[in-house]
C-alpha positions in Angstrom: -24.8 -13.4 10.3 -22.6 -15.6 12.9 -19.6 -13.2 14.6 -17.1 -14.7 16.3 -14.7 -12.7 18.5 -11.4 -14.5 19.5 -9.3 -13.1 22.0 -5.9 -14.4 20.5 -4.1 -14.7 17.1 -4.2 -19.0 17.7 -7.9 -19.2 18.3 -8.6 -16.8 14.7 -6.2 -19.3 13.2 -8.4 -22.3 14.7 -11.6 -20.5 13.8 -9.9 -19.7 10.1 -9.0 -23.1 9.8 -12.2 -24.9 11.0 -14.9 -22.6 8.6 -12.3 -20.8 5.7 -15.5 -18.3 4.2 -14.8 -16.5 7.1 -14.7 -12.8 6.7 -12.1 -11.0 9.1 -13.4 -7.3 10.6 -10.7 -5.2 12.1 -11.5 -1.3 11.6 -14.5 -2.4 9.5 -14.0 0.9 7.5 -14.3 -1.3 4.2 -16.7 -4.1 5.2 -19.1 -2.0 7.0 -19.7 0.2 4.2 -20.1 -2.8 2.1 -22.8 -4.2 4.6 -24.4 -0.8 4.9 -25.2 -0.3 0.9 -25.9 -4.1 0.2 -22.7 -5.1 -1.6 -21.5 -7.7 1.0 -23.6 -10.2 2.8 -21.2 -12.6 5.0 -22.4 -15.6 6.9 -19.9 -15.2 9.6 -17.8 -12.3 10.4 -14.1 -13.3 12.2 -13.6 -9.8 14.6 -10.0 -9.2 14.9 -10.0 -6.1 17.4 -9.0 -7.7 20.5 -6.1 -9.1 19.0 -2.7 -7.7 20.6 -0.5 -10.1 18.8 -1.7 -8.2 14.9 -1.2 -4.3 17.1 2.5 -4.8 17.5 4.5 -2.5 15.6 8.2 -2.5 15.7 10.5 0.0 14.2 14.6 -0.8 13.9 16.0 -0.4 10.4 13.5 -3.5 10.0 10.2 -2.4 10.2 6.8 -4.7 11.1 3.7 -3.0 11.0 1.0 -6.1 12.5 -2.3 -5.8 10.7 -4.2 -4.4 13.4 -2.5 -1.5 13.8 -4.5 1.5 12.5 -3.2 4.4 10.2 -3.0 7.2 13.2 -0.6 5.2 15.3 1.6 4.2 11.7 1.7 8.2 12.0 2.7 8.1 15.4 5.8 5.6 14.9 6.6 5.1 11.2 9.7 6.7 9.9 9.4 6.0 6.0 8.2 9.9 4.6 6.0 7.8 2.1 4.0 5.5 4.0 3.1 8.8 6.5 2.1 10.9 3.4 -0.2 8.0 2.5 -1.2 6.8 6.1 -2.4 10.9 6.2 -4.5 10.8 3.4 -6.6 8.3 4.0 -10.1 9.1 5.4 -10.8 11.5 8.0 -9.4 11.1 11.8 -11.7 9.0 12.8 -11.5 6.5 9.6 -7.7 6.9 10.4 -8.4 6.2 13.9 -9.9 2.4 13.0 -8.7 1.3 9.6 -6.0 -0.9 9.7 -2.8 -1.4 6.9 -4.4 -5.4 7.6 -7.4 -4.3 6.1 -5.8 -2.3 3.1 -4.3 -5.4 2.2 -7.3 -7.5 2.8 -9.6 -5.7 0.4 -6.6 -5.3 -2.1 -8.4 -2.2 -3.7 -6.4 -0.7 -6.8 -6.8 2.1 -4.9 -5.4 1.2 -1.8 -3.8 4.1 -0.6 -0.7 2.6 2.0 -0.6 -0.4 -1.3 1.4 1.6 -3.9 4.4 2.7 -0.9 4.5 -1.4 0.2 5.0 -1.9 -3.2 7.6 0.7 -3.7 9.5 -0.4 -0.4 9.7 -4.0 -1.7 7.5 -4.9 0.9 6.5 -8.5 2.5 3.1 -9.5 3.9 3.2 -12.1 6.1 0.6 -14.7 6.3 -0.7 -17.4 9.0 -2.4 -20.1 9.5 -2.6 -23.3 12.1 0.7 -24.8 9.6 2.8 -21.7 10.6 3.9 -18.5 8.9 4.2 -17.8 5.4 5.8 -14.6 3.4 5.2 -13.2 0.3 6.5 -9.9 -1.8 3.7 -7.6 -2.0 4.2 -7.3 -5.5 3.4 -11.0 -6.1 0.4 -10.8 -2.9 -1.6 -8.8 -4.9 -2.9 -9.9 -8.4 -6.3 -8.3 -9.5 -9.0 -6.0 -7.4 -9.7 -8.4 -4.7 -7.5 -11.3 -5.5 -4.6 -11.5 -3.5 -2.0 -15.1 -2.9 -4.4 -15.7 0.5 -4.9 -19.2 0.8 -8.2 -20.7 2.8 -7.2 -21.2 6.6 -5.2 -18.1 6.2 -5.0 -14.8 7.8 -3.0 -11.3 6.8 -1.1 -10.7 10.0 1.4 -8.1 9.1 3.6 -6.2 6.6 7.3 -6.1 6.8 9.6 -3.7 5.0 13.3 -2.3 5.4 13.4 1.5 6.5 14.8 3.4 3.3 15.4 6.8 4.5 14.4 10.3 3.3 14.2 9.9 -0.4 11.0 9.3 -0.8 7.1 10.6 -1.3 3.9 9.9 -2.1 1.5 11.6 -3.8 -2.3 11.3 -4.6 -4.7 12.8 -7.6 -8.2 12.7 -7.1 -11.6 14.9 -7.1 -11.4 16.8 -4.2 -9.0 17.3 -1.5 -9.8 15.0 1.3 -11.6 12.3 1.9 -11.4 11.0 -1.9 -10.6 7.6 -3.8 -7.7 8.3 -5.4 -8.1 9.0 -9.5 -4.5 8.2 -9.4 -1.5 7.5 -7.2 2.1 7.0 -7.1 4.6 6.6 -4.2 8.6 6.3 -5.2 11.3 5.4 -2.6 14.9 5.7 -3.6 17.0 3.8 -1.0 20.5 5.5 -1.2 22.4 3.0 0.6 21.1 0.3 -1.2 21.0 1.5 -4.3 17.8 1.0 -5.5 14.7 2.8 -6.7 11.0 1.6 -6.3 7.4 2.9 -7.1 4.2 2.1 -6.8 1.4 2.6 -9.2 -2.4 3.0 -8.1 -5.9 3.2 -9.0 -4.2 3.0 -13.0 -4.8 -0.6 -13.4 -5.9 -3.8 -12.1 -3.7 -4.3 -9.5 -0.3 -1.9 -8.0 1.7 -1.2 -11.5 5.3 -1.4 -11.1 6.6 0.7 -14.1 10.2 -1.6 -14.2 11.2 0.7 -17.0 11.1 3.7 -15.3 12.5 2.4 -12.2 15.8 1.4 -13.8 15.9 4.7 -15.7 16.0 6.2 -12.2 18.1 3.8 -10.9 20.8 4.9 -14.1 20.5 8.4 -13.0 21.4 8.2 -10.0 24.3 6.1 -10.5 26.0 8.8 -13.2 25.0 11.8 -10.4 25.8 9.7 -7.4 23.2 8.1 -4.8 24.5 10.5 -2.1 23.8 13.6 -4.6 21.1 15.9 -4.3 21.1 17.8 -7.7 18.0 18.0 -9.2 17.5 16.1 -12.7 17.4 17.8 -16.0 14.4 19.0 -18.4 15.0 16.3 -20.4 15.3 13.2 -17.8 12.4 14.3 -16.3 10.1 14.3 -18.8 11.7 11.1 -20.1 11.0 9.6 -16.7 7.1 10.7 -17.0 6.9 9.2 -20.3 8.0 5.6 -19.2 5.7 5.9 -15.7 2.8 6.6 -17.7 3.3 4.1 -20.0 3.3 1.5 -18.2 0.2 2.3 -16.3 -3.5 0.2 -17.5 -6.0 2.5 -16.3 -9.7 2.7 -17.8 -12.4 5.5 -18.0 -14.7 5.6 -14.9 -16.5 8.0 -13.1 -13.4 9.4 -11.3 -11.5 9.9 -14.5 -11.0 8.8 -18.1 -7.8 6.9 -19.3 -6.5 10.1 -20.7 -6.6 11.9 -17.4 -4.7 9.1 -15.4 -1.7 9.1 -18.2 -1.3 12.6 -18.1 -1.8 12.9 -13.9 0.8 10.2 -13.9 3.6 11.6 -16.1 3.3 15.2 -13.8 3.4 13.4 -10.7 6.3 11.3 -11.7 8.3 14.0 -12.6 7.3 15.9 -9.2 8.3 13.1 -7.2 11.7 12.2 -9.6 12.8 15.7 -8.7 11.5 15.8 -4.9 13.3 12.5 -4.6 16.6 13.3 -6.0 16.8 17.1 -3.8 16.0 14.8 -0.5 19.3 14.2 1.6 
């Protein structure tokens, strides 16, 4: 195994460019685990840790998280109430302390934790390579477990996303407390001022689910109660709202959980976060 350690974002690109199998390490919280039990075996390793330009994280109403920025200082800066409740359940403090949002969105795991909240906030990865910058919507980044719009000579450099105030949560199912995959996961934002409702869908498919049904059922209800109300929805609305999230879900059995299990986890965490969502000034 050949590592290479560049000390700027140009040189990865040139190095990215030059030999494309090349497998970026940031955190190594994914990889390493990989190496350790046999299931990844790469002929040259791109280390991305000295990298300033992928640390920078800038918070403005427009938000840029680079991909080198680790999950404990996205809790240290980050405003969104979604993307903290998902940063915070990932790992333990020392995982949180190396893995990196680039590195969420390298492996592109259904059950990417920080995945289902970019998807919900409409988020944009941005890309590079020796040609320039590129940007792409999350939801189209992201196509299957470890498939992802990253073309050879490219690099995941950040994530990008418009702050959408309070409304918003996360929330994660799985067989123990801490320290779990998720069994299921599901992250709504509903951006008052702009009018619009977003959510996430993970470890329930092959890929983030984005249940459009139920989004624009949301999107209805807070339009007839006002976006700027805080009342909470009604029996019936909720549990209509549960139905359409879990329906448009694709999970499968495994040994987390069976396809049963994921519906029904889905359709009571939709209506938690519906109604923590619509009491959130």
């Amino acid at each position: 195994m050949l590592v290479t350690s560049p000390r700027s974002l140009s040189d990865a690109l040139a190095v990215v460019a030059d030999h494309p199998g090349s497998t970026p390490l940031a955190g190594g919280t994914d990889l390493m685990v990989g190496i350790n039990f046999g299931r990844e075996r790469p002929e040259r390793v791109l280390a991305l840790r000295r990298l300033e330009e992928l640390k920078q994280l800038s918070v403005d109403g427009a938000v840029r998280v680079g991909a080198g920025v680790t999950y404990t200082r996205m809790l240290e800066r980050l405003r969104d109430p979604a993307m903290l409740q998902a940063a915070r359940t990932v790992g333990s403090p020392q995982i949180r302390n190396a893995g990196t949002i680039g590195g969420n969105l390298g492996t592109c795991s259904p059950a990417g934790d920080t995945l289902p909240v970019l998807s919900a906030l409409d988020a944009t990865v941005v890309l590079a390579s020796t040609a320039g910058e590129r940007r792409v919507k999350f939801r189209d980044f992201m196509y299957a477990p470890r498939k992802r719009d990253l073309q050879p000579g490219e690099l995941i450099v950040a994530a990008e996303w418009e702050e959408a105030g309070p409304a918003q949560v996360f929330l994660k199912a799985g067989t123990r407390n801490a320290m779990v995959i998720a069994v299921a996961n599901l992250a709504m934002v509903v951006d008052r001022r702009r009018r619009r409702v977003g959510i996430g869908l993970g470890s329930v498919g092959p890929r983030i689910m984005r249940p459009e049904a139920a989004e624009r059922f949301a999107e209805q209800l807070f339009e007839e109660a006002g976006w700027e109300a805080t009342k909470a929805p009604s029996e019936a609305a909720g549990r209509r709202f549960g139905e359409l999230v879990a329906e448009a879900a694709e999970p499968i059995d495994d040994v987390r959980g069976t396809l049963a299990y994921r519906r029904h986890v889905l359709n009571v965490m939709a209506r938690r976060a519906l109604e923590r969502t619509c009491r959130s000034a």
